[in-house]
C-alpha positions as a Python dict, from the first residue, in 0.01 Angstrom:
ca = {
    (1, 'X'): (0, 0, 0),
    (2, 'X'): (66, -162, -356),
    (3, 'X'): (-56, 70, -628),
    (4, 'X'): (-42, -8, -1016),
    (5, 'X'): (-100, 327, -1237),
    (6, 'X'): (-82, 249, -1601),
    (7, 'X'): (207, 118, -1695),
    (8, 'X'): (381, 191, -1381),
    (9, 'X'): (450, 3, -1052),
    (10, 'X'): (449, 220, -782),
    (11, 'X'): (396, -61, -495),
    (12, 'X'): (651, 12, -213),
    (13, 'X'): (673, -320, 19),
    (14, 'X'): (579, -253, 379),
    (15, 'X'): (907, -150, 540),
    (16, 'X'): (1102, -51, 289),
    (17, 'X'): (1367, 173, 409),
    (18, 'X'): (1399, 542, 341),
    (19, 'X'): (1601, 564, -6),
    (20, 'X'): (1479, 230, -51),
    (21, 'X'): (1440, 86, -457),
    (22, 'X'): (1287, 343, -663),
    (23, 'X'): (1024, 89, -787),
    (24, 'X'): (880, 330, -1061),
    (25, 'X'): (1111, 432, -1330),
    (26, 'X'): (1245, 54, -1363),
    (27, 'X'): (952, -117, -1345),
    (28, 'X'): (853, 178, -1648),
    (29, 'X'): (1151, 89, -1835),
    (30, 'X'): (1118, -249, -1822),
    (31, 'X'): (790, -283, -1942),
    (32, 'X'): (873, -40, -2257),
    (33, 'X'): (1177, -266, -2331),
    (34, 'X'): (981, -581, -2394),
    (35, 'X'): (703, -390, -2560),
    (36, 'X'): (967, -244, -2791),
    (37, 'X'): (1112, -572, -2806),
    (38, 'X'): (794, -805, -2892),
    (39, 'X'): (637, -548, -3154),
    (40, 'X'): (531, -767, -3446),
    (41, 'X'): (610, -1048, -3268),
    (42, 'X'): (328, -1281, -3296),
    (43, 'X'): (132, -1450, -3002),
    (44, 'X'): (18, -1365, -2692),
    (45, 'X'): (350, -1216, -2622),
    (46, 'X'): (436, -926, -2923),
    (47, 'X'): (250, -618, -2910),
    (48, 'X'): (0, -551, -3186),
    (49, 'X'): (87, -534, -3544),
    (50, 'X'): (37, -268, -3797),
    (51, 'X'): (-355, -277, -3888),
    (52, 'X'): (-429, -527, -3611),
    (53, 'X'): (-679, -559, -3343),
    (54, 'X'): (-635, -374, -3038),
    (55, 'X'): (-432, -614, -2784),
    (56, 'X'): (-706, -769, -2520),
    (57, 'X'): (-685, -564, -2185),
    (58, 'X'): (-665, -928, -2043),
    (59, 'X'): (-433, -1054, -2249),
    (60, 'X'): (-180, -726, -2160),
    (61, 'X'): (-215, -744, -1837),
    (62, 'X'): (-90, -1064, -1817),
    (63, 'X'): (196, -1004, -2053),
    (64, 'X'): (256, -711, -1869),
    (65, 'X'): (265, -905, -1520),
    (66, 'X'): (557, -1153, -1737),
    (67, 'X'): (753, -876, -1828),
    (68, 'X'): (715, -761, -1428),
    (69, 'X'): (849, -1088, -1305),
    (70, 'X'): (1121, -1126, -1577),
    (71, 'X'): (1492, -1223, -1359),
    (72, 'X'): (1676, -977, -1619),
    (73, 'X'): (1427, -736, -1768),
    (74, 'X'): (1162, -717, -1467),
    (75, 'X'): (1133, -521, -1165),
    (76, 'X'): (1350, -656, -870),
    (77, 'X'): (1049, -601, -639),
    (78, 'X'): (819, -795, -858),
    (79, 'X'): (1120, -1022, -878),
    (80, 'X'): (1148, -1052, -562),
    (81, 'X'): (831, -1133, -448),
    (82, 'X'): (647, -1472, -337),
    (83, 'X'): (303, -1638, -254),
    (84, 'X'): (367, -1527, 117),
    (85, 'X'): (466, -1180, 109),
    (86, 'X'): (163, -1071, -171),
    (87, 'X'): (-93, -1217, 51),
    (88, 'X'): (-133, -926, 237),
    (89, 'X'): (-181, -717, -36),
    (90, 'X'): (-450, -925, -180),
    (91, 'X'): (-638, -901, 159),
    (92, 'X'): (-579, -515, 138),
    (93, 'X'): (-741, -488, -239),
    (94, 'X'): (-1036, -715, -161),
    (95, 'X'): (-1107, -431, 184),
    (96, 'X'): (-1087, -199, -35),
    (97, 'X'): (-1361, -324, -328),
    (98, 'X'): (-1582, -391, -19),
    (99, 'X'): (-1523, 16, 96),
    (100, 'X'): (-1601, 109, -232),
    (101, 'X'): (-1885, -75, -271),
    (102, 'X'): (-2019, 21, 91),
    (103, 'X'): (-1972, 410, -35),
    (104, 'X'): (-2138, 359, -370),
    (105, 'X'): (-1871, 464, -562),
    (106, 'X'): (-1844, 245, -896),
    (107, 'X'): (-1554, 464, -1045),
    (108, 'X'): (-1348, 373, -739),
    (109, 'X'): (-1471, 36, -759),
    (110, 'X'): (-1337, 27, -1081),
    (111, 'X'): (-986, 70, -1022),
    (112, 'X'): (-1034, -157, -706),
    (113, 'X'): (-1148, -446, -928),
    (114, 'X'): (-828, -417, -1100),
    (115, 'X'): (-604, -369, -816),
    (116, 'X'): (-801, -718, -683),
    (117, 'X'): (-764, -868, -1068),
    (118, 'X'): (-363, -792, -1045),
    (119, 'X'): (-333, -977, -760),
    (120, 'X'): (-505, -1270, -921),
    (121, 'X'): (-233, -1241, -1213),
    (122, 'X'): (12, -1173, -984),
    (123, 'X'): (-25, -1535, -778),
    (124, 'X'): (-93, -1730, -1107),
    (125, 'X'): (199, -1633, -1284),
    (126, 'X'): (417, -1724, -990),
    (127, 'X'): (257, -2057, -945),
    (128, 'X'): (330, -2072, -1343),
    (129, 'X'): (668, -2004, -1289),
    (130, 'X'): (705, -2330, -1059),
    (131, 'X'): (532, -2553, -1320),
    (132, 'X'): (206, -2589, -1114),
    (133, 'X'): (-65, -2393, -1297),
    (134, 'X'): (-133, -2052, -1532),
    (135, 'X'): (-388, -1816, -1525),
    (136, 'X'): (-588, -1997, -1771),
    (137, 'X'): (-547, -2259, -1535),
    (138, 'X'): (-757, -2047, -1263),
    (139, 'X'): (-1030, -1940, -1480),
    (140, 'X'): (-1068, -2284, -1602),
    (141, 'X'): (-1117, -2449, -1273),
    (142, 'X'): (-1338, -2187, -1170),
    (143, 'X'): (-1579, -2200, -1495),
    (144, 'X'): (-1599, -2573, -1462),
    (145, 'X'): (-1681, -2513, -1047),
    (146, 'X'): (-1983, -2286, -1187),
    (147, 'X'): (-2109, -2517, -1449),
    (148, 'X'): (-2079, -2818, -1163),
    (149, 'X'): (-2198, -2589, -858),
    (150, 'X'): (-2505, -2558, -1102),
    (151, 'X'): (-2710, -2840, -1256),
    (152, 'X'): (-3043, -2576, -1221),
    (153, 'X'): (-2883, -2400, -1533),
    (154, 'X'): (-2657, -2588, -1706),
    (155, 'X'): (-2602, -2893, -1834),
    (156, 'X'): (-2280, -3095, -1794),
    (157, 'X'): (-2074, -2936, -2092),
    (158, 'X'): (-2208, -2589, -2000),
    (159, 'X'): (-2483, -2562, -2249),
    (160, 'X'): (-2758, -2304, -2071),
    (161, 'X'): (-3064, -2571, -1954),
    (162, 'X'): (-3429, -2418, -2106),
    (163, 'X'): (-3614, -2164, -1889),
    (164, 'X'): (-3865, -2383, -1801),
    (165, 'X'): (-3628, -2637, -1709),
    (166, 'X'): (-3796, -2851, -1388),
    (167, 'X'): (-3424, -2849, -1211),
    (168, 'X'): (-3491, -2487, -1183),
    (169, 'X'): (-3719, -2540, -832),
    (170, 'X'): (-3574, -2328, -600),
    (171, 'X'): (-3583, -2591, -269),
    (172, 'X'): (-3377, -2869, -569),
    (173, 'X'): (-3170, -2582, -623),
    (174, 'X'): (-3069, -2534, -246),
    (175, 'X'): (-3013, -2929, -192),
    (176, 'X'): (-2812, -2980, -496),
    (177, 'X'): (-2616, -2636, -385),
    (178, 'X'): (-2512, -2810, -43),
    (179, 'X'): (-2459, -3174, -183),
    (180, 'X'): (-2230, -3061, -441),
    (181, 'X'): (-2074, -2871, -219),
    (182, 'X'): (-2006, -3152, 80),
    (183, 'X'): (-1880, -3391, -261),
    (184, 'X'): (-1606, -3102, -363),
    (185, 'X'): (-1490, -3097, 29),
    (186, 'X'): (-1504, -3477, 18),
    (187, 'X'): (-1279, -3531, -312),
    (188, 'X'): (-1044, -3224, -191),
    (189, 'X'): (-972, -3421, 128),
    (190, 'X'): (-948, -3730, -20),
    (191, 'X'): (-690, -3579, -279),
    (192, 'X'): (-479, -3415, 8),
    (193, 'X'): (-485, -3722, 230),
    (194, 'X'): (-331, -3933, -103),
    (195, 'X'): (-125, -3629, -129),
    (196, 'X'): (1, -3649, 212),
    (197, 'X'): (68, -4046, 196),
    (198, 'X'): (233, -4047, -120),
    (199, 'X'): (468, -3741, -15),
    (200, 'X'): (570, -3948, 344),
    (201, 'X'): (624, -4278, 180),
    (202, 'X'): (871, -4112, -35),
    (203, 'X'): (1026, -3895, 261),
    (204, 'X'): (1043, -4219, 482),
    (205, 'X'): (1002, -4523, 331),
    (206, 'X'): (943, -4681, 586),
    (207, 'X'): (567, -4872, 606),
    (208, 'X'): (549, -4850, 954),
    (209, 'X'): (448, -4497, 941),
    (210, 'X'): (114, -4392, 1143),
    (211, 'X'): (-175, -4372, 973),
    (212, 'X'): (-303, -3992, 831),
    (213, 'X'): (-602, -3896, 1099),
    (214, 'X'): (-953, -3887, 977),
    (215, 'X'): (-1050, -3591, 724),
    (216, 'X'): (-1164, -3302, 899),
    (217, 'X'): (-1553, -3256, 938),
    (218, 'X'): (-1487, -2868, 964),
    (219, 'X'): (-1197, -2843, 746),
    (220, 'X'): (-1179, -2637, 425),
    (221, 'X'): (-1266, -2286, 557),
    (222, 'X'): (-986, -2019, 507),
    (223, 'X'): (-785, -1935, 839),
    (224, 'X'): (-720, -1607, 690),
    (225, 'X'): (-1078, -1532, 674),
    (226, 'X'): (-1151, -1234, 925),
    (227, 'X'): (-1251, -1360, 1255),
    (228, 'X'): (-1598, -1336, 1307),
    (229, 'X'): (-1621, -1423, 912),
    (230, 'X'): (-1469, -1774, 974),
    (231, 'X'): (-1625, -1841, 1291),
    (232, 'X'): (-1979, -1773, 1103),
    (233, 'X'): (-1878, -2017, 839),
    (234, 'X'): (-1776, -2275, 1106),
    (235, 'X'): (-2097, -2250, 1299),
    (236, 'X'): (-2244, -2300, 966),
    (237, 'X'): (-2056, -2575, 842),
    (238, 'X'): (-2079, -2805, 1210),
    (239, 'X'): (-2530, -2705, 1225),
    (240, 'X'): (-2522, -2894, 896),
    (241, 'X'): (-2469, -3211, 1107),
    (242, 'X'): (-2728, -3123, 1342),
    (243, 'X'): (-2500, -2992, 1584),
    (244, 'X'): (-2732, -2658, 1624),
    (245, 'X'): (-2984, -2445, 1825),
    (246, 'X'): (-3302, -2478, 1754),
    (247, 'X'): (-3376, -2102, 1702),
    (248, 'X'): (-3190, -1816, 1757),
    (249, 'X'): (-3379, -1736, 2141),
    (250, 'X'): (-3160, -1995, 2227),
    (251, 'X'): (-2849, -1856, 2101),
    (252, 'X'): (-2920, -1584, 2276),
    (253, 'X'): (-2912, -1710, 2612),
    (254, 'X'): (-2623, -1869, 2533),
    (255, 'X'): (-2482, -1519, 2452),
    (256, 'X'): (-2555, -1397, 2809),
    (257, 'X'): (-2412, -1713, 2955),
    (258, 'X'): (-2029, -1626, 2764),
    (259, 'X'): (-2101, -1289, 2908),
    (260, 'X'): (-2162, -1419, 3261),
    (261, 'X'): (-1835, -1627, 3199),
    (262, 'X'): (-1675, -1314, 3096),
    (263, 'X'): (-1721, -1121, 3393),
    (264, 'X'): (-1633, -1402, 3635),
    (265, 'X'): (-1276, -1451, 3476),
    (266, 'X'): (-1216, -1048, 3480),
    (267, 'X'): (-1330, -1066, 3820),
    (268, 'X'): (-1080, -1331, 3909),
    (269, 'X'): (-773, -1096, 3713),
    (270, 'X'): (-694, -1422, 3438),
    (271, 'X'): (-576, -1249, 3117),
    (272, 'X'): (-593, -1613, 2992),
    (273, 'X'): (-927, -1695, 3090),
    (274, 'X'): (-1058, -1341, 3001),
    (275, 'X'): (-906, -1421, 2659),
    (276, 'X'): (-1055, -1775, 2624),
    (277, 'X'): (-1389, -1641, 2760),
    (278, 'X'): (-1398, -1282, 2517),
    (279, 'X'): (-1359, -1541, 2237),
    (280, 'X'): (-1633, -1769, 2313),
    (281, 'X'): (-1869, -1477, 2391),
    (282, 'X'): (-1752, -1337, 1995),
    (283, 'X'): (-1829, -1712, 1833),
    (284, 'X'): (-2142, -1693, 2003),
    (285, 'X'): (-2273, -1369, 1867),
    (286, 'X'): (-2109, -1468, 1541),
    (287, 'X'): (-2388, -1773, 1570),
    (288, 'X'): (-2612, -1532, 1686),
    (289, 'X'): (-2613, -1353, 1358),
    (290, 'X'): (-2578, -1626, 1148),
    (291, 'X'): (-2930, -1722, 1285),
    (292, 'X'): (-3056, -1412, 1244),
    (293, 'X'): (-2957, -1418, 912),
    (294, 'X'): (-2731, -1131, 939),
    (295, 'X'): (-2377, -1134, 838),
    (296, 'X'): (-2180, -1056, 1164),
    (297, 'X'): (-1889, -909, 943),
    (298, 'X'): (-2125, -648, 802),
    (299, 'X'): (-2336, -610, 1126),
    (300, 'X'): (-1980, -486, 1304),
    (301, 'X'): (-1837, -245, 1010),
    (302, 'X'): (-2221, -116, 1021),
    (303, 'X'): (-2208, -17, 1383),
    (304, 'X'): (-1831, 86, 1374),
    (305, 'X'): (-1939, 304, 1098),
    (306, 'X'): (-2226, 442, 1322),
    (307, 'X'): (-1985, 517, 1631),
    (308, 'X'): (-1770, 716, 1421),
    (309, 'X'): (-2099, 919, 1305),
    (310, 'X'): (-2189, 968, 1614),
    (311, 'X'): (-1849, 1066, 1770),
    (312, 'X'): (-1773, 1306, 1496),
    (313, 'X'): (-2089, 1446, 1576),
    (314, 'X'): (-2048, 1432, 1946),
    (315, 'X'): (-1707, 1645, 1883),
    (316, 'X'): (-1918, 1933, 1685),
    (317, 'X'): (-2198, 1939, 2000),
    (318, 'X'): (-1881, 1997, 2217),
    (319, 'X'): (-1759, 2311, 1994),
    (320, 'X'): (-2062, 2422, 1971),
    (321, 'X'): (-2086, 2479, 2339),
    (322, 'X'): (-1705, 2579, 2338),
    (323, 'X'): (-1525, 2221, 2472),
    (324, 'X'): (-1352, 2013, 2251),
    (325, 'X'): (-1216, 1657, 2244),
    (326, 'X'): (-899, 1617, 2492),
    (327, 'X'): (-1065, 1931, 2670),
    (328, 'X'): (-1414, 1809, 2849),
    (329, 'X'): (-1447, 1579, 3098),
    (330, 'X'): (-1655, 1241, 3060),
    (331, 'X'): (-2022, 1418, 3200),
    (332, 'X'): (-1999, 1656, 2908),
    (333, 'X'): (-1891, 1468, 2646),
    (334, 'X'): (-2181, 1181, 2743),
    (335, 'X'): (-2419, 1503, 2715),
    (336, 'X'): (-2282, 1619, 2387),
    (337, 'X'): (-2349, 1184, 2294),
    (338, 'X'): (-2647, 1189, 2365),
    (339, 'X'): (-2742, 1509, 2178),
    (340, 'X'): (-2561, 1365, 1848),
    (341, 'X'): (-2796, 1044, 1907),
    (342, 'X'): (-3113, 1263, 1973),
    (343, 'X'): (-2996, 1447, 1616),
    (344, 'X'): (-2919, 1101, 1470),
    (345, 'X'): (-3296, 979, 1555),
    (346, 'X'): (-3471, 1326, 1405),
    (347, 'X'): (-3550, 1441, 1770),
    (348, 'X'): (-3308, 1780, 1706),
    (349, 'X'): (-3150, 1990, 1991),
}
């Protein structure tokens, strides 16, 4: 797992031989060598001067990601590196501020927060590196998408609106949310479709090239969204054409129907039917929850978290009455269950 500690890089890419590159002491030296280097130098770049203010945290990190991916001075993993093969690290960090936050633990979410930030300085100074956009780049576009995502509080420029501000009504504030919204998914497909003509005409040139297909109605959401995640978010995005249950009763019988469907094809021995039919069952509950108003991604780590409660639990009932795990058979270990629930629910022994 990647790991950043101070001033050294101690992120070890996933199958890195044993005796691979001893990331550490390079990336260490590295990063001393263009501090020693830039000191006085002014701008972003040179480390503080005598009598100057302290360096912004922000502004060394990303000098400190530079130095990282420097060809000659940097650390050949860093170096190495590309939009591809840091993705799943970024995935990894933002886990791991959600575990932090689900255990309460702000000191832990601290350092997660930074892990996640690194990765954001990571990406942008690779896509700098090509000539597309910088970091600044990034936390422009997203300060403009909050000013624009809200009209309730600002005004065009950015300037806060006044609290009593009639733009403030919460039911405006929920249309305007979803118009401005569908608009920014509008222009982005628009943009790419251009994108995508422009780029063929130049590959081809030839004008009897098909025509791009219609912009996708459900386009936009992140395939590497976990599952039930995106499937919420598509559910979400097709009811806002209408195409909906009325209320979630309804879902719910659909949700024993994809069950019915699932026992018929495991009945009938198709892995590729069971497949197709375990997946529709999953999207269904996902809509399910989204009617409910529950987020299905937090619904599932909430009752994974509870079976390995109860299991652990289930595992000291067994001790207790001299089994163990591996060692009793499936009648006592569904007695020693059903004790850990009876504890779980205040009922005791």
């Amino acid at each position: 797992m990647a790991r950043w500690r101070g001033r050294t890089c101690i992120a070890i890419p996933r199958g890195t031989p044993a005796g691979g590159f001893p990331c550490a002491a390079p990336c260490s030296n590295a990063i001393r060598m263009s501090e020693t280097r830039d000191a006085g130098r002014p701008g972003p770049g040179g480390a503080k001067a005598a009598g100057a203010a302290e360096e912004a945290p922000l502004s060394r990190l990303l000098r400190l990601m530079a130095t990282l991916r420097d060809p000659v001075a940097g650390c050949p993993w860093d170096v190495a590196q590309s939009f591809a093969t840091i993705v799943p690290y970024t995935i990894e960090e933002a886990y791991e501020v959600a575990d932090a936050v689900a255990r309460g633990d702000l000191r832990d979410l601290r350092d997660e927060l930074g892990d996640l930030l690194l990765q954001v300085v990571f990406h942008a100074r690779m896509a700098e590196e090509q000539g597309a956009f910088a970091f600044d780049d990034v936390a422009r576009a997203i300060g403009d998408k909050l000013v624009r995502r809200h009209p309730h509080v600002f005004t065009p420029d950015g300037t806060p609106l006044p609290a009593g501000s009639p733009l403030r009504d919460p039911a405006q504030v929920e249309a305007q949310w979803a118009a401005i919204k569908a608009q920014e998914r509008a222009a982005r497909q628009k943009e790419r479709q251009e994108e995508r003509q422009e780029a063929r005409q130049e590959a081809r040139q030839d004008t009897g090239a098909a025509p791009d297909p219609a912009p996708d109605p459900l386009g936009g959401v992140a395939r590497a969204l976990p599952a039930l995640a995106r499937a919420e978010k598509i559910s979400r995005r097709a009811a806002a054409y209408g195409f909906d249950w009325d209320e979630a009763a309804q879902v719910v019988d659909k949700v024993r129907e994809e069950t019915d469907e699932v026992a018929e094809a495991l009945a009938a021995g198709d892995p590729q039917a069971l497949s197709e039919e375990i997946g529709d069952l999953l999207f269904s509950v996902a809509n399910l929850a989204r009617h409910a108003g529950i987020d299905p991604e937090t619904a599932l780590r909430d009752g994974t978290a509870k079976f390995e409660r109860r299991f652990a639990a289930m595992a000291r009932h067994l001790a207790a009455s001299g089994g163990a795990l591996g060692r009793s058979d499936l009648a006592a270990m569904e007695a020693a269950w059903q004790a850990a629930k009876r504890d779980e629910a205040g009922g005791g022994p």
